[in-house]
C-alpha positions, 0 to 999 in steps of 0.5 A: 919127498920132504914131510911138512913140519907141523908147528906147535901152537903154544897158546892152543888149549891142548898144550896149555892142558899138558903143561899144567899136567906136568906141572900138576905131577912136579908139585906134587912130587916136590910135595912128597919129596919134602914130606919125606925129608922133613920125617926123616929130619924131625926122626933124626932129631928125636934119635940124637935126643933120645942117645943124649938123654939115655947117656945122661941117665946112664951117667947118674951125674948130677942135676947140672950134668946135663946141661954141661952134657949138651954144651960138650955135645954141641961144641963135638957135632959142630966141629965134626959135622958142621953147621946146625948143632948149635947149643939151641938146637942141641938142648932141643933135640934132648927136649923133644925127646923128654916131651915126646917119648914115642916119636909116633906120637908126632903128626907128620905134617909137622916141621921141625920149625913147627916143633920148636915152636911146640916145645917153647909152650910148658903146659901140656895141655896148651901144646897138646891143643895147638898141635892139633890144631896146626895138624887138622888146620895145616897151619903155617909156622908163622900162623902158629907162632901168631896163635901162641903169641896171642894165647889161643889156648887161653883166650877160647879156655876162658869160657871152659870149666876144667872138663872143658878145658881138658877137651879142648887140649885133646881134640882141639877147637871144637864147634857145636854151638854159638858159645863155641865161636866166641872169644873174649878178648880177640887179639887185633894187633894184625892192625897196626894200630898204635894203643895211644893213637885216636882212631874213629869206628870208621878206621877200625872197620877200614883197617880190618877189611884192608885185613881181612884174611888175618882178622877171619884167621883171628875169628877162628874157623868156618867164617865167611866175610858176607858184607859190610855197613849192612843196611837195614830199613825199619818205617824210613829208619835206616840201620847199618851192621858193622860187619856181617859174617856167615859161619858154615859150621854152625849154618848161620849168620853171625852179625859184628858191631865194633865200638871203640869205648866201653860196651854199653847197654844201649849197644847190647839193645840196638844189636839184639835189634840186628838179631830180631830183623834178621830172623825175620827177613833174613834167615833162610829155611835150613838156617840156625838163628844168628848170632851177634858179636858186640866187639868194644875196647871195654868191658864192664862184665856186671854191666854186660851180664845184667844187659844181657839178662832176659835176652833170648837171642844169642848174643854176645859182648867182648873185648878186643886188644890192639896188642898182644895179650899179658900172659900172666893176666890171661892165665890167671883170668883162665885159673880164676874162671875154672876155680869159680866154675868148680864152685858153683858147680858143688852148689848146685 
């Protein structure tokens, strides 16, 4: 007697289940497997650096000796071991060392790409700070790279004094208050907008939804986009909010107005409008009073600072670039700000 052979139905519920089973168990060890590699690479990396820079202190040559070291160095493992030793990654190896002596100290869910990144920032702080934060964030290499080309670091350290500033590059991004969120200026050149081009309020608004995951990566951590050209409706006067937001963190709602010349005080007025309606009508019970964002090309800060005097609301004005930042301005703005915060902080 012959059994019936029972035919598999590959689109049954069950099958399909067992597939994503076995494919949940091959990620995962793909993800394992690749952790595992890339910390015995970034650990024989620091081990080729630390004989590097042992042998060179044994040799009690001269300043220039260690550079001439490398090149021989590098020249020797190409030749013996093949590709990956060029001089650029020799020189790294020999500096990952020297900037991290404890090759523990090193988060393990970073890359060596991640590294080399690290290892291009001078100031310790600085790479204290965005090693944390790719750790915490599991930033990609390529979202890391964007932060330090836009001066992250910098651009949140511009509203610190040097206590808060040293905070920031030991625990990273911290947020317990509205300030917290802020930047001043956002960095948006994820647009593509070209600095001499003629754009309308309506091109801008247009280009950051058709961006929105940058343009939230840009905002910084705990935003939610909720809508935009939100209407508000005051005795048959209509109002429309440019973007709206909800941050999970501070458990409130954080309203955008974008305006493409400088900050005016007739925009710091109309948005602590925004701000009033919205506690009225919208705030829900366990929600924290909204913030307001006005975002322009421009800024006059004495203007900005006398607008916003008296205003109980939390509101706030910056400026957005559609390139990347000047370092050397943004540093000095940083230097400036923290010399002038130290000041005030003797008088008082």
């Amino acid at each position: 007697m012959r059994l019936k052979k029972t035919k598999i139905k590959k689109t049954s519920k069950n099958y399909q289940n067992l597939l994503d089973s076995i494919g949940a168990v091959l990620i995962e060890a793909r993800q394992n497997t690749y952790r595992q590699i890339n910390t015995i690479l970034v650990k024989t990396y620091w081990e080729i650096g630390r004989h590097i820079v042992v042998y060179e202190q044994a040799s009690k040559e001269k300043a220039d000796y260690g550079m001439r070291l490398v090149d021989m160095v590098a020249k020797d493992l190409r030749r013996k071991y093949g590709k990956g030793f060029s001089r650029s990654n020799v020189f790294a190896f020999r500096k990952f060392y020297l900037k991290y002596p404890k090759v523990q100290a090193v988060p393990g869910l970073l890359s060596w790409t991640h590294i080399t990144l690290l290892l291009s920032i001078e100031d310790n702080a600085a790479r204290a700070f965005y090693e944390r934060e790719s750790a915490v964030n599991h930033w990609s290499t390529r979202e890391l790279e964007r932060r330090i080309n836009s001066m992250l670091f910098e651009r949140i350290a511009l509203s610190k004094d040097k206590k808060g500033v040293r905070k920031l590059a030991l625990k990273g991004q911290y947020i317990d208050k509205p300030e917290d969120i802020i930047k001043d200026p956002y960095v948006l050149e994820f647009l593509g907008i070209p600095e001499n081009f003629r754009y309308s309020e309506k091109i801008l608004e247009q280009r950051i939804i058709d961006n929105m995951q940058n343009f939230l990566l840009e905002m910084g951590k705990g935003f939610s986009f909720v809508a935009r050209q939100y209407r508000i409706s005051l005795n048959n006067r209509h109002f429309y909010i440019d973007l709206v937001f909800y941050h999970r963190i501070l458990k409130c709602f954080v309203l955008i107005d974008l305006k493409l010349g400088a900050i005016t005080h007739q925009d710091i007025g109309q948005m602590n409008l925004y701000l009033n309606y919205f506690k009225k009508e919208e705030k829900a019970e366990n929600d924290n009073e909204p913030v307001g964002i006005v975002l322009g090309a421009q800024k006059d800060h004495v203007l900005v600072e006398y607008a916003l005097g008296g205003i109980s609301n939390k509101l706030f004005a910056s400026k957005y670039l559609l390139s990347l930042p000047d370092k050397r301005v943004i540093q000095k703005t940083v230097e400036k700000i923290i010399i002038k915060k130290e000041k005030l902080g003797h008088l008082l």
